[in-house]
PDB file of N, H, CA, C and O in Angstrom:
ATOM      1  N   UNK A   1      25.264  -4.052   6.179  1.00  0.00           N
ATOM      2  CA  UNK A   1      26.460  -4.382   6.905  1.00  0.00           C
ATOM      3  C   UNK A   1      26.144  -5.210   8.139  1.00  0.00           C
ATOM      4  O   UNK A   1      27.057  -5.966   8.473  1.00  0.00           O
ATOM      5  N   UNK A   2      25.126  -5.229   8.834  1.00  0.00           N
ATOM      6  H   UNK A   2      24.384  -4.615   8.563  1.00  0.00           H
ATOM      7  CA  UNK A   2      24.586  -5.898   9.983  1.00  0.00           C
ATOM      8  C   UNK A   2      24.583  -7.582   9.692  1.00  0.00           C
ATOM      9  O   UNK A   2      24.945  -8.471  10.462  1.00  0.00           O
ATOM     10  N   UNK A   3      24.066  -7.697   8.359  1.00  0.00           N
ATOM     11  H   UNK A   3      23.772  -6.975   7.732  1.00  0.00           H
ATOM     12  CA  UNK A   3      23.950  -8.941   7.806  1.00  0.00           C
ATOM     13  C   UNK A   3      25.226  -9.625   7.709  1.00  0.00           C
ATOM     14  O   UNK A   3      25.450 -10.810   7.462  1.00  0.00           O
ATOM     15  N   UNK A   4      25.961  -8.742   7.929  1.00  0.00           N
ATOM     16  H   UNK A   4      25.780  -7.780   8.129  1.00  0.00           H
ATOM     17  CA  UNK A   4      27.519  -9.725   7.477  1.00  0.00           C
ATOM     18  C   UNK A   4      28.220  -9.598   9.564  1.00  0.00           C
ATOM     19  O   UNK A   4      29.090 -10.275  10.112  1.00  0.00           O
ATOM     20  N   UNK A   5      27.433  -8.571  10.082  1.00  0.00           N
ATOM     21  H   UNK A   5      26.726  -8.021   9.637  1.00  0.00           H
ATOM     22  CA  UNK A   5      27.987  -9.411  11.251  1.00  0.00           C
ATOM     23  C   UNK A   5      27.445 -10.368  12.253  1.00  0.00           C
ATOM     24  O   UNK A   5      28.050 -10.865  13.203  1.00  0.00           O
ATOM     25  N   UNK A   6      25.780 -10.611  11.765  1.00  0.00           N
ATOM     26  H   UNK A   6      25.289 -10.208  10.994  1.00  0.00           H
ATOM     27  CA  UNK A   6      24.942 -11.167  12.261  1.00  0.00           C
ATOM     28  C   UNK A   6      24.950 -12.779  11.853  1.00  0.00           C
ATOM     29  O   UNK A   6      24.556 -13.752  12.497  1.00  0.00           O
ATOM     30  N   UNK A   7      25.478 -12.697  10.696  1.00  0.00           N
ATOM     31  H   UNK A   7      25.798 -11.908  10.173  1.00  0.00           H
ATOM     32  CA  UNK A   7      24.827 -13.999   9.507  1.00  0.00           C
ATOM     33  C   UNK A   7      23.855 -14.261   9.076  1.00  0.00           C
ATOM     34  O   UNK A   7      23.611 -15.307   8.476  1.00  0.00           O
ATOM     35  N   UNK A   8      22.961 -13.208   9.329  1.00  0.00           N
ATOM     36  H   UNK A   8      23.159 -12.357   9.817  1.00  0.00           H
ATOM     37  CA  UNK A   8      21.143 -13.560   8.757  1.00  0.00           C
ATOM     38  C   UNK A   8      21.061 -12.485   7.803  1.00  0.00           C
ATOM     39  O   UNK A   8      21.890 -11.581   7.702  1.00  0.00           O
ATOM     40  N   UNK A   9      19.963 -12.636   7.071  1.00  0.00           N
ATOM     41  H   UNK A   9      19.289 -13.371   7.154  1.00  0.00           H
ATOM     42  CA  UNK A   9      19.638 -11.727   5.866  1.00  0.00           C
ATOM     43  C   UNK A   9      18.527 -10.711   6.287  1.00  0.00           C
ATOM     44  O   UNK A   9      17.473 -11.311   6.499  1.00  0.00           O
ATOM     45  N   UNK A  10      18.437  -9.478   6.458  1.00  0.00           N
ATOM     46  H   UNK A  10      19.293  -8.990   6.286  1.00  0.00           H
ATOM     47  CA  UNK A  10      17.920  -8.809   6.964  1.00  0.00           C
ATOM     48  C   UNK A  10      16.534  -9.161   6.825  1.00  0.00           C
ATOM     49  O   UNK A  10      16.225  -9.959   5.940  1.00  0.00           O
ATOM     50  N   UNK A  11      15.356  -8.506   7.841  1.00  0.00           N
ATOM     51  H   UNK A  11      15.606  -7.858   8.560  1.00  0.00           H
ATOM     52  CA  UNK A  11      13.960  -8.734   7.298  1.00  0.00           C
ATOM     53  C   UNK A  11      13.272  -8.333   6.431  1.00  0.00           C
ATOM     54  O   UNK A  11      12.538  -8.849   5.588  1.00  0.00           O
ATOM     55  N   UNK A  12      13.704  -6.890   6.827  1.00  0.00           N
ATOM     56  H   UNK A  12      14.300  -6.472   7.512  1.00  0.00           H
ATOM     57  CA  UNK A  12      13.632  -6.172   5.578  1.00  0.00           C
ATOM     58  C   UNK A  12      14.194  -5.354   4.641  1.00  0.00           C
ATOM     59  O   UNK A  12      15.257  -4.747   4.770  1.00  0.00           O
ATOM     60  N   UNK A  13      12.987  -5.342   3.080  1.00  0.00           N
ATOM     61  H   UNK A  13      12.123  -5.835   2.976  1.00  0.00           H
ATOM     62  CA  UNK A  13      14.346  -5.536   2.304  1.00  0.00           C
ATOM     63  C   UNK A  13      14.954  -3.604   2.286  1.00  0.00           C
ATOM     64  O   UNK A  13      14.246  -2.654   2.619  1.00  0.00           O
ATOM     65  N   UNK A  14      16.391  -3.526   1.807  1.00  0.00           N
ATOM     66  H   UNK A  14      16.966  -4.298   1.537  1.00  0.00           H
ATOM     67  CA  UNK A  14      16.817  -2.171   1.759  1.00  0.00           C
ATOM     68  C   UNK A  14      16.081  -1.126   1.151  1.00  0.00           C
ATOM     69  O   UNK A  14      16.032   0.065   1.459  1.00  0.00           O
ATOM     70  N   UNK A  15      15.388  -1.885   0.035  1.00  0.00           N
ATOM     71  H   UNK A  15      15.428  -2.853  -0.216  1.00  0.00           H
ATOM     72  CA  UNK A  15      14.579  -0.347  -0.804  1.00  0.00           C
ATOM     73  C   UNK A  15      13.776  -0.262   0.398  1.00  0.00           C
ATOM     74  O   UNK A  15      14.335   0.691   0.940  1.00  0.00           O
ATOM     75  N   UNK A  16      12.700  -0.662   1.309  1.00  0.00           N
ATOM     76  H   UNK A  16      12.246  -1.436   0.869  1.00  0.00           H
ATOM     77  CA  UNK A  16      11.852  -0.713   2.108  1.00  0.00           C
ATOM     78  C   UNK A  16      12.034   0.607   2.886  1.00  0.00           C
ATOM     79  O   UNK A  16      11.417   1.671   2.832  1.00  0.00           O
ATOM     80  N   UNK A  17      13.042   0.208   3.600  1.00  0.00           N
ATOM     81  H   UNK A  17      13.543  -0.657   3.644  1.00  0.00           H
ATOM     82  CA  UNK A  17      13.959   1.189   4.192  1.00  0.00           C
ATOM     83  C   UNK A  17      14.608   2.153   3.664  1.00  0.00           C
ATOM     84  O   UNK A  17      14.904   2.887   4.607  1.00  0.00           O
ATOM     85  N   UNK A  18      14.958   2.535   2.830  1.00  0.00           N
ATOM     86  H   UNK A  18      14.718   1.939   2.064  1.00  0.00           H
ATOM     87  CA  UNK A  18      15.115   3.984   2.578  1.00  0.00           C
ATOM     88  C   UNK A  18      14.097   4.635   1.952  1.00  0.00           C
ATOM     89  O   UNK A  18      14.295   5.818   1.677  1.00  0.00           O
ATOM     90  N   UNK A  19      13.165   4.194   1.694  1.00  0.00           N
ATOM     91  H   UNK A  19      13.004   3.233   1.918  1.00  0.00           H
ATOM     92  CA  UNK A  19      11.604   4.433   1.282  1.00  0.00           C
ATOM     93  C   UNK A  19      10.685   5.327   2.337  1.00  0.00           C
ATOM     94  O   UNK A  19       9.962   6.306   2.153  1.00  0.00           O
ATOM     95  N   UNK A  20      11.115   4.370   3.823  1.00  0.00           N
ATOM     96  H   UNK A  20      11.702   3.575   3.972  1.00  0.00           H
ATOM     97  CA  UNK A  20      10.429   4.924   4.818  1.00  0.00           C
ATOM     98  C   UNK A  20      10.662   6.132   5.489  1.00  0.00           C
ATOM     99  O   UNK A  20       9.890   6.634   6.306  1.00  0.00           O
ATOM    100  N   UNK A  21      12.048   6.717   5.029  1.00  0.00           N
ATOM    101  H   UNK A  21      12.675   6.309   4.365  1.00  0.00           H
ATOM    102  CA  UNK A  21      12.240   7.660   5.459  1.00  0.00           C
ATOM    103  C   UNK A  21      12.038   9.239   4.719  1.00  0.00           C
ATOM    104  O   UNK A  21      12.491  10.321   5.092  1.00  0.00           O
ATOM    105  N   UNK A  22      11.102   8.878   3.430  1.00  0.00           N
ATOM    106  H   UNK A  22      10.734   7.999   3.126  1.00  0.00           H
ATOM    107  CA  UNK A  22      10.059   9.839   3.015  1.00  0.00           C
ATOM    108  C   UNK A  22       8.918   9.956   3.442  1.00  0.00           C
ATOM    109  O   UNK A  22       8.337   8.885   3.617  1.00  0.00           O
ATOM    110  N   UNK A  23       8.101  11.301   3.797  1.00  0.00           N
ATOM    111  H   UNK A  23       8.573  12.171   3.656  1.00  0.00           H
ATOM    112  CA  UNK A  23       6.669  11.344   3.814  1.00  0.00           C
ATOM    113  C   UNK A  23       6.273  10.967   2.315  1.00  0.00           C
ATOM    114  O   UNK A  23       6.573  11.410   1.206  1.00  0.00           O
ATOM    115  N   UNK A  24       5.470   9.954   2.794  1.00  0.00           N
ATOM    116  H   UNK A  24       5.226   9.594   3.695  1.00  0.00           H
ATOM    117  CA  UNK A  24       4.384   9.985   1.364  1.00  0.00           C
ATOM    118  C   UNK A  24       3.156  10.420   1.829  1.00  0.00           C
ATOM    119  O   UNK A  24       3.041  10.200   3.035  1.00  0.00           O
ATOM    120  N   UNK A  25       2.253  10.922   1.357  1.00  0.00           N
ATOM    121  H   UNK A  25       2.346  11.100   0.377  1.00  0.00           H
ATOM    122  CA  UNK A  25       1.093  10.621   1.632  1.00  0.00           C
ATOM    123  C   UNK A  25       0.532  11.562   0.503  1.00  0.00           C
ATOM    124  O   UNK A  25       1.091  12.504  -0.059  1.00  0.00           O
ATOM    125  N   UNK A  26      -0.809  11.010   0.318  1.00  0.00           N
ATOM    126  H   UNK A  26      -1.262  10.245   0.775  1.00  0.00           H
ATOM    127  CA  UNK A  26      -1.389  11.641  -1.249  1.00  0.00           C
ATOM    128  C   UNK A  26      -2.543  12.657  -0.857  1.00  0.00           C
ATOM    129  O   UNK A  26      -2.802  12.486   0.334  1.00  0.00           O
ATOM    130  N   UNK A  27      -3.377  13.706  -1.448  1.00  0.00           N
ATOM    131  H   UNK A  27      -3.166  13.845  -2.415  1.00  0.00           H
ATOM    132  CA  UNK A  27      -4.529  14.235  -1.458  1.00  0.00           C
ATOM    133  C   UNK A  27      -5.415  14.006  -2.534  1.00  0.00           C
ATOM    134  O   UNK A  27      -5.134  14.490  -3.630  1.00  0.00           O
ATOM    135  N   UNK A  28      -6.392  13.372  -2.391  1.00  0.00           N
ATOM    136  H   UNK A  28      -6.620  12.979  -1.501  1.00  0.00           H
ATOM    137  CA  UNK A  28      -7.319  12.860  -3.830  1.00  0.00           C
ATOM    138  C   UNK A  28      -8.058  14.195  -3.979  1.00  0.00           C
ATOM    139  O   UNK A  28      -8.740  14.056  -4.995  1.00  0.00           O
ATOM    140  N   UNK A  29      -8.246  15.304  -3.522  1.00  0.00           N
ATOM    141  H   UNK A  29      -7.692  15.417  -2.697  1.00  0.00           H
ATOM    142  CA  UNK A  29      -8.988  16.414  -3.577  1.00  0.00           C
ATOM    143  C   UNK A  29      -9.048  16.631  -5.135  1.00  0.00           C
ATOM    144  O   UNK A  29     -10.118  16.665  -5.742  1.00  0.00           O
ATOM    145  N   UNK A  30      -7.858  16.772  -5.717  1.00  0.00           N
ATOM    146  H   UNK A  30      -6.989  16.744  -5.224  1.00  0.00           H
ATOM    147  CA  UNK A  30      -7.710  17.495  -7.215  1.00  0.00           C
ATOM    148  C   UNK A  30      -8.271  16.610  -7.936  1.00  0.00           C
ATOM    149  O   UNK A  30      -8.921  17.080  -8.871  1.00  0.00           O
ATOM    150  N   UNK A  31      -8.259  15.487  -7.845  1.00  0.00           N
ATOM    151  H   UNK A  31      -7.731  15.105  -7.087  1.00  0.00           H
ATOM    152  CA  UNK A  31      -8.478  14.211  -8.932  1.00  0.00           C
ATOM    153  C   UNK A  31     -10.265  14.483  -8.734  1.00  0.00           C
ATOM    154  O   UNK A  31     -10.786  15.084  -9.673  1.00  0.00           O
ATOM    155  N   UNK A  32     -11.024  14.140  -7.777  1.00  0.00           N
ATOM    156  H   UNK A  32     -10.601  13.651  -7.014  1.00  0.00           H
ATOM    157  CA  UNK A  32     -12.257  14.346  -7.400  1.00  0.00           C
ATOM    158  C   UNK A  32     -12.649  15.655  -7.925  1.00  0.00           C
ATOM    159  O   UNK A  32     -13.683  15.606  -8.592  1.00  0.00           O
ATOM    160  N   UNK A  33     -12.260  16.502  -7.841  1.00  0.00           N
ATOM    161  H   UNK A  33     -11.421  16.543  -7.299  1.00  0.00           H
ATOM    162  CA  UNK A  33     -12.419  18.134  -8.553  1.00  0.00           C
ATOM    163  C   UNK A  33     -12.041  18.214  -9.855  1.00  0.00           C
ATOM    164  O   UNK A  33     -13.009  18.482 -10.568  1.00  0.00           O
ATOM    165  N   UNK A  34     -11.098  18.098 -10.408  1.00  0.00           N
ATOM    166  H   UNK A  34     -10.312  17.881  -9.829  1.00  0.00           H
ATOM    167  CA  UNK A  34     -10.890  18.038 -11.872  1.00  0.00           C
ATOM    168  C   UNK A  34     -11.036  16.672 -12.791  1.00  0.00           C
ATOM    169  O   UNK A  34     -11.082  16.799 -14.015  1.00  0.00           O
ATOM    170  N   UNK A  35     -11.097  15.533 -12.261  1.00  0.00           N
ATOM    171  H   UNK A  35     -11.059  15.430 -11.267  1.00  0.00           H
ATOM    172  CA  UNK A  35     -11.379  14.273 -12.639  1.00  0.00           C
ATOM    173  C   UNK A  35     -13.048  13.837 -12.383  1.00  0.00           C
ATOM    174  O   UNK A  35     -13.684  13.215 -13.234  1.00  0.00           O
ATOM    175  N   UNK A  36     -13.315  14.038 -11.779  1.00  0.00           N
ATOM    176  H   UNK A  36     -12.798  14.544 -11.087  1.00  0.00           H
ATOM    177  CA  UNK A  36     -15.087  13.766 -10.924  1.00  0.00           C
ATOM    178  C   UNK A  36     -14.785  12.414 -10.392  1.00  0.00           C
ATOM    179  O   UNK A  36     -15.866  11.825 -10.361  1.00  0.00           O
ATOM    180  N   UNK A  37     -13.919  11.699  -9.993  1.00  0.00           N
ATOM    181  H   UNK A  37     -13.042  12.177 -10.018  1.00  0.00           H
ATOM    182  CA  UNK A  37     -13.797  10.757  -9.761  1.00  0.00           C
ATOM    183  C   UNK A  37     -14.677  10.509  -7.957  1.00  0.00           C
ATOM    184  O   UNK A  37     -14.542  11.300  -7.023  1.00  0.00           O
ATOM    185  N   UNK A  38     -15.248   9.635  -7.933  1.00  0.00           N
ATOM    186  H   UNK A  38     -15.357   8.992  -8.692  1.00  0.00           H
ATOM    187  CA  UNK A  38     -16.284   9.821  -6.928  1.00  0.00           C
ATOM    188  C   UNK A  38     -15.023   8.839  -5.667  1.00  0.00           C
ATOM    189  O   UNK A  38     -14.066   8.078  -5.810  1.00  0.00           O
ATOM    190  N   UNK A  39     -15.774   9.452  -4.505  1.00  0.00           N
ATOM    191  H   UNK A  39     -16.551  10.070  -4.389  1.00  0.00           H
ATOM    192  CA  UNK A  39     -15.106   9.092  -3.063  1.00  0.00           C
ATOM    193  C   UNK A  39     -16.201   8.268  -2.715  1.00  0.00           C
ATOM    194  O   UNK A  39     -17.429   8.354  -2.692  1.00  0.00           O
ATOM    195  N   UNK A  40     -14.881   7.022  -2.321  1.00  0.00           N
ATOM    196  H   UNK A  40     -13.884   6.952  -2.339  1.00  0.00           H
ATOM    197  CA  UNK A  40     -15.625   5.342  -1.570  1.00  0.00           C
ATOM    198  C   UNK A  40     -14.926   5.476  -0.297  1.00  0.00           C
ATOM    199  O   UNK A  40     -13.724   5.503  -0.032  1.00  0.00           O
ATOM    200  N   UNK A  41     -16.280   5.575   0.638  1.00  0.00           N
ATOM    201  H   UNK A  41     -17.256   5.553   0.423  1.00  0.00           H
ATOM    202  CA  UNK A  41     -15.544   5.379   2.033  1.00  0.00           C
ATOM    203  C   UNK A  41     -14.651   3.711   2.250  1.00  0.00           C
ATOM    204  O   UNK A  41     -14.927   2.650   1.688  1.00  0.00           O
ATOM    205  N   UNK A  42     -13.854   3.914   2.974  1.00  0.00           N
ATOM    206  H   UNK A  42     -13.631   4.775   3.430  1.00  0.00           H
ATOM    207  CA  UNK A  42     -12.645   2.812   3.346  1.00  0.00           C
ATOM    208  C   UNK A  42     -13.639   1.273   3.470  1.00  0.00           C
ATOM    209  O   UNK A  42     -13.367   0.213   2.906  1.00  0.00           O
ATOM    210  N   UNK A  43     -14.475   1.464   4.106  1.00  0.00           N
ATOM    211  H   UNK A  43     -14.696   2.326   4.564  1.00  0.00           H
ATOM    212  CA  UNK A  43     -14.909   0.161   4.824  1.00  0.00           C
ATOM    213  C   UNK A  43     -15.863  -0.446   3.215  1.00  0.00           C
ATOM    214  O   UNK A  43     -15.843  -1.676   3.166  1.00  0.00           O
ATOM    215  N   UNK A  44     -16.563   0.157   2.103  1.00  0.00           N
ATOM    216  H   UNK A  44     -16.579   1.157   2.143  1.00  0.00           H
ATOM    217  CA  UNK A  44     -17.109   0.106   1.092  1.00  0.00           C
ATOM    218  C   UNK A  44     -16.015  -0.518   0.393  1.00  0.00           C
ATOM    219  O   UNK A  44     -16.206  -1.676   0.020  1.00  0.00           O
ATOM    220  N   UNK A  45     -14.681   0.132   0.093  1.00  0.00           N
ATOM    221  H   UNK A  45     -14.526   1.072   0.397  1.00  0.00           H
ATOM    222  CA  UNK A  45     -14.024  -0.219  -0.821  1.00  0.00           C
ATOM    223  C   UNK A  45     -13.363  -1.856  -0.349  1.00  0.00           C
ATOM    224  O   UNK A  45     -13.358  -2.777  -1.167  1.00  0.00           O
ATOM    225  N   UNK A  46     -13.042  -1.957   0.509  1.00  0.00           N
ATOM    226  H   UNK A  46     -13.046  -1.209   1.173  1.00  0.00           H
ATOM    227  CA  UNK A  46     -12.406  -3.186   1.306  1.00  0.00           C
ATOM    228  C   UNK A  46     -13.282  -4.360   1.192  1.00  0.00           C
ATOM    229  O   UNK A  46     -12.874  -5.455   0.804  1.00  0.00           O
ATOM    230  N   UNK A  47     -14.863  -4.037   1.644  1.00  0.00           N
ATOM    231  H   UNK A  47     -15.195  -3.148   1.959  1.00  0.00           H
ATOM    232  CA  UNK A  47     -15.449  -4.800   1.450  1.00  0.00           C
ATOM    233  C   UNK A  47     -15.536  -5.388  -0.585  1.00  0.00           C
ATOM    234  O   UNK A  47     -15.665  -6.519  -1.053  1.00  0.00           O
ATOM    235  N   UNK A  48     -15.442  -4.493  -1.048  1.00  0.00           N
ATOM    236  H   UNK A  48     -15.337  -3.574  -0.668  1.00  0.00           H
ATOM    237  CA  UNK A  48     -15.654  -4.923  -2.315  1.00  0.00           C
ATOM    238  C   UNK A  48     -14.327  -5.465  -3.319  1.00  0.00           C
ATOM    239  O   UNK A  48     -14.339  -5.901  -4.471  1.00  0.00           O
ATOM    240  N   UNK A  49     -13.278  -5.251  -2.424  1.00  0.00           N
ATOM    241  H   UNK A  49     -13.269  -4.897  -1.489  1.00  0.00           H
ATOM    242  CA  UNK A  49     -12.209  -5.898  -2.740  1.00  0.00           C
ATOM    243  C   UNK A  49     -12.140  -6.814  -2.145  1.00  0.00           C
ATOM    244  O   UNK A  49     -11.230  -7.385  -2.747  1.00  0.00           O
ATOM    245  N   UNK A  50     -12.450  -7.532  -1.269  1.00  0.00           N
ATOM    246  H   UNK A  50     -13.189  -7.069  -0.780  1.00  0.00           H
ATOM    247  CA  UNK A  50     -12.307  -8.836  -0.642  1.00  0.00           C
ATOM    248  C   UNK A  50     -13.678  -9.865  -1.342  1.00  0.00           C
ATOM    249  O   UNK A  50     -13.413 -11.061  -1.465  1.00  0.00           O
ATOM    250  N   UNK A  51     -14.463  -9.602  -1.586  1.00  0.00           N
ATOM    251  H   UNK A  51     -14.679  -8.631  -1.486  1.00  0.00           H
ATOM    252  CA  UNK A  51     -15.529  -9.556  -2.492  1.00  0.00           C
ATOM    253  C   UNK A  51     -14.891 -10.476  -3.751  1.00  0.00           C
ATOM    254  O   UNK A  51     -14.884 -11.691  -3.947  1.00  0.00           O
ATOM    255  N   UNK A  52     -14.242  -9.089  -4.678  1.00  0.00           N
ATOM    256  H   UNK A  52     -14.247  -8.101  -4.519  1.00  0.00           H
ATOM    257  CA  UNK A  52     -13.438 -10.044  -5.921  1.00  0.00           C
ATOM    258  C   UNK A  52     -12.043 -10.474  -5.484  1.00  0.00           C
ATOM    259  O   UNK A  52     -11.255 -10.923  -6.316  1.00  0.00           O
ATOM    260  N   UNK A  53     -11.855 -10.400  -4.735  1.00  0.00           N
ATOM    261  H   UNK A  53     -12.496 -10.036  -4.060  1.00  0.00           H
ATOM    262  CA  UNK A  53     -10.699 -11.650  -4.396  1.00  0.00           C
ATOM    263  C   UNK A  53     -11.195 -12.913  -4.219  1.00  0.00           C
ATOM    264  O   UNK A  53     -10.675 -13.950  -4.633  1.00  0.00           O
ATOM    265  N   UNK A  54     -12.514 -12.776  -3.409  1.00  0.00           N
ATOM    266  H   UNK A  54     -12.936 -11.934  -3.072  1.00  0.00           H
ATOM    267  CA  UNK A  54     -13.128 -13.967  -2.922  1.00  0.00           C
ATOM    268  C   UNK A  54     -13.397 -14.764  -4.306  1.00  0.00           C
ATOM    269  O   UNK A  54     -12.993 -15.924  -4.384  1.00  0.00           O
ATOM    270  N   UNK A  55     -14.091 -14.152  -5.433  1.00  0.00           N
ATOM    271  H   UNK A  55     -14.420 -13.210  -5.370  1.00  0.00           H
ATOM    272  CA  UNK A  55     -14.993 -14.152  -6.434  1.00  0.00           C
ATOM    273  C   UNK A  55     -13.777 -14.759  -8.114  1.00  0.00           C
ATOM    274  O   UNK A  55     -13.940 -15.504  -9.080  1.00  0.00           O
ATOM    275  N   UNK A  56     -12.671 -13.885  -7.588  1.00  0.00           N
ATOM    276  H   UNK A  56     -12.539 -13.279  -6.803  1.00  0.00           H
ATOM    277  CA  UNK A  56     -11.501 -15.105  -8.329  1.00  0.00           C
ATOM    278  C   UNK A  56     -10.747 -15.790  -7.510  1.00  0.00           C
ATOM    279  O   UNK A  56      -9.614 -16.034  -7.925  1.00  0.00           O
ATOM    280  N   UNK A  57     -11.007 -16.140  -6.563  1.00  0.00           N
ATOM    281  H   UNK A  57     -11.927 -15.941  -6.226  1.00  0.00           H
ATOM    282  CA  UNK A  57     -10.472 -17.693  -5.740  1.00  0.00           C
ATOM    283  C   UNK A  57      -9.223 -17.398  -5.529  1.00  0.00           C
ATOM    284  O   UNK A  57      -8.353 -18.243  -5.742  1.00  0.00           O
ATOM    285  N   UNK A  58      -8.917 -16.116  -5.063  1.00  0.00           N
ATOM    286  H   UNK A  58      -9.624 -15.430  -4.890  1.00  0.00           H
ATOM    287  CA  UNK A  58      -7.478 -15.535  -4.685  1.00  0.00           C
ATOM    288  C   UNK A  58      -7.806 -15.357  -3.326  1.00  0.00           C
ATOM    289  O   UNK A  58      -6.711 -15.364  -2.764  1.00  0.00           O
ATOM    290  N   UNK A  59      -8.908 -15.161  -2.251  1.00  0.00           N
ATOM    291  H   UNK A  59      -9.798 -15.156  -2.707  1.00  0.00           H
ATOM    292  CA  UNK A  59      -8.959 -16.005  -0.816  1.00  0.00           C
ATOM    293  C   UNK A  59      -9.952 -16.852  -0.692  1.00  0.00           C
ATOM    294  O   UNK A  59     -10.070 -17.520   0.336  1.00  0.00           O
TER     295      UNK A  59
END
């Protein structure tokens, strides 16, 4: 409704926003325990995703 008294199109979009007003947040504990799925610290994984981004010319 703002958009129609403003004339601009909001920034962001509506799903965004009513999205944000859930907690999300996940626990990988079970997956690692019943999956064995192994834990990559943050700065490991980032690096190795920027890595193959680099590596298919997507940066």
């Amino acid at each position: 409704w703002l958009s129609n008294i403003t004339g601009q199109q909001p920034r962001i979009p509506l799903e965004g926003v009513k999205m944000a007003k859930y907690k999300m947040h996940y626990d990988c504990s079970k997956a690692i325990r019943e999956l064995g799925i192994p834990q990559t610290p943050p700065e490991v994984a980032l690096e190795k995703a920027v890595r193959w981004f680099r590596d298919h010319k997507y940066a």
